[in-house]
C-alpha positions in Angstrom: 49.6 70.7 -105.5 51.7 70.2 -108.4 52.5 73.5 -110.4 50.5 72.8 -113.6 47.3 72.9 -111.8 47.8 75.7 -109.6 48.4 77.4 -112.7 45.1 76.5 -114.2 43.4 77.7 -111.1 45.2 80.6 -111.5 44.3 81.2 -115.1 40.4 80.1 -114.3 40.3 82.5 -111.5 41.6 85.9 -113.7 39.3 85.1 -116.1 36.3 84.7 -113.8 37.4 87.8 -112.3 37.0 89.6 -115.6 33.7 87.6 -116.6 32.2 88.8 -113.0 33.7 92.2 -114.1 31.5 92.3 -117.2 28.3 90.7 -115.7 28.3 93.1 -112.7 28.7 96.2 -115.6 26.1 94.8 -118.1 23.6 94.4 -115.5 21.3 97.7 -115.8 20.3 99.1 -112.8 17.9 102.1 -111.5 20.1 104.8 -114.1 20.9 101.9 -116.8 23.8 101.3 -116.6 26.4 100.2 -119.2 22.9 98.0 -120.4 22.0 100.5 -122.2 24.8 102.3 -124.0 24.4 98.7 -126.4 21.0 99.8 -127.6 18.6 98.4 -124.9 17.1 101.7 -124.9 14.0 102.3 -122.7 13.3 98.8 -121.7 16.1 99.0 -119.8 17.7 95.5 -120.2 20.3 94.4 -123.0 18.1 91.0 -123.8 14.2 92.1 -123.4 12.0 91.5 -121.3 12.8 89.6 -117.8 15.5 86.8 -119.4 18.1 89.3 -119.0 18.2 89.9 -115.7 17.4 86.6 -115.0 20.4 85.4 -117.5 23.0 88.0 -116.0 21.7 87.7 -112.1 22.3 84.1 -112.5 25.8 84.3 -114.6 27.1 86.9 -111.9 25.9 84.5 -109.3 27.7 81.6 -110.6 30.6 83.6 -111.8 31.0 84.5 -108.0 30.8 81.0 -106.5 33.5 80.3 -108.8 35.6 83.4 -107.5 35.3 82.6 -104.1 36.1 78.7 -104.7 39.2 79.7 -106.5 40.3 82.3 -104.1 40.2 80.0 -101.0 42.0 77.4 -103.1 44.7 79.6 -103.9 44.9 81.1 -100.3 45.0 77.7 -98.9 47.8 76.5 -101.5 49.9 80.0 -100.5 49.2 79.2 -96.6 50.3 75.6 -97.0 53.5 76.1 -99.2 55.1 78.8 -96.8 57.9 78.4 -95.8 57.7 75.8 -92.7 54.8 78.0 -91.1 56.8 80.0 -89.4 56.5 83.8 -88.9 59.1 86.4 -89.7 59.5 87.2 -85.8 60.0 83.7 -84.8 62.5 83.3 -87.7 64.3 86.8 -86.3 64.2 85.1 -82.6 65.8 81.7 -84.1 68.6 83.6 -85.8 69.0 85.4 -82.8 69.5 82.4 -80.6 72.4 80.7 -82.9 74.4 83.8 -83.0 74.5 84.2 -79.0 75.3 80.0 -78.9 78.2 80.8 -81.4 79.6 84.1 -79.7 79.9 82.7 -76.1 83.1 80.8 -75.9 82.3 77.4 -75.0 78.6 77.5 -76.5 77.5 78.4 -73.1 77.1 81.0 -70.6 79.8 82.7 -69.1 81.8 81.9 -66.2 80.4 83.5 -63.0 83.1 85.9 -61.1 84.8 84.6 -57.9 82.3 87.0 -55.5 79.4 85.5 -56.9 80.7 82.2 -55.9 81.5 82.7 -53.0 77.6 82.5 -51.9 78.3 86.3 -50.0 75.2 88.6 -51.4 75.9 91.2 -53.3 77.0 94.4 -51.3 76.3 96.7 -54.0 78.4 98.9 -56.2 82.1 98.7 -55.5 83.7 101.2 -53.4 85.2 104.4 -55.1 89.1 104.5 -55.0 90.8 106.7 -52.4 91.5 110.3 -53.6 94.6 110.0 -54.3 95.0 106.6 -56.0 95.2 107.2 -59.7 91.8 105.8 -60.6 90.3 108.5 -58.9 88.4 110.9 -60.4 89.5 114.1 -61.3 88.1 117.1 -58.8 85.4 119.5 -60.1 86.9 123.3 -61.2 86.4 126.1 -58.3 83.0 127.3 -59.0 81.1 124.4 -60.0 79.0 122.8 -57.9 79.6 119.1 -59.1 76.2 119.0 -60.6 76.5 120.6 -63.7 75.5 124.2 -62.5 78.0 127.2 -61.5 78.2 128.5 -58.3 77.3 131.8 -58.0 79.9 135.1 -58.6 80.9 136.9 -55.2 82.2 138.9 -57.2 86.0 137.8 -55.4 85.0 139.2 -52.2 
C-alpha cells in the first residue's frame, strides 16, 4: 500500500482508539461510572431514559468493528512489508554460511590428510613419542601421583 493511505489508516485507527476510549468510560454501569460525574444524577444514564445506552452500546460497538478492521489492516501491511519474510535466525544462519564459503581457501572444504585417503580406518589417537624424544612430556615431580593428588608423606622413611 502506498504510504499516504497507510497513514490515514493509521490516523483513523488512534482516533477510534480514543473514541472507543470515551464510549467504554461514558457508559454507566452498576456504580455509575464517569456517566454520572456530567450530571446524570440518579437516572443513571448521561442522555435519559434507554437512548443512552442504546446510543453508546451501539457507538462502542461500531467504534470496535472499526478497531479491529484497522488493526488487522495494519498488521497485515507490517507482515507483508518485512523484510523478505525471513526470520532473524535464518538471516543469522545465511550470514553464517557466506563467511565459512569465504574463509575456506578455495570456497570449499578442506583437503583431506594423506591417512584418510589412503582408505586404512582410523586406528585412533596417534601414538605418544618415546620418552626420550623431545616431544615427550615432561615427568610428574616425586610425590604426585600423576592425577592431580599427592602421594602420601612417609615421613622419608
Amino acid at each position: 500500500m502506498p504510504g499516504f493511505i497507510v497513514g490515514l489508516i493509521v490516523t483513523l485507527h488512534i482516533s477510534v482508539c480514543i473514541c472507543l476510549m470515551a464510549s467504554i468510560l461514558l457508559q454507566s454501569g452498576k456504580g455509575g461510572g464517569l456517566a454520572g460525574t456530567f450530571g446524570a444524577g440518579s437516572s443513571q444514564t448521561l442522555f435519559g431514559g434507554r437512548g443512552a445506552a442504546t446510543f453508546l452500546s451501539r457507538a462502542t460497538t461500531t467504534l470496535a468493528v472499526i478497531f479491529f478492521i484497522t488493526s488487522l489492516t495494519l498488521g497485515l501491511q507490517a507482515s507483508r512489508s518485512a523484510t523478505g519474510g525471513r526470520s532473524l535466525i535464518q538471516e543469522d544462519a545465511r550470514r553464517r554460511g557466506q563467511q565459512r564459503t569465504t574463509e575456506t581457501p578455495g570456497g570449499g572444504a578442506p583437503e583431506p590428510t594423506g591417512a584418510q585417503t589412503s582408505g586404512a580406518p582410523n586406528a585412533g589417537p596417534p601414538a605418544a613419542p618415546a620418552a626420550g624424544s623431545p616431544a615427550a612430556p615432561p615427568a610428574p615431580p616425586p610425590g604426585n601421583t600423576g592425577n592431580g593428588t599427592q602421594a602420601p608423606a612417609t615421613g622419608g622413611k
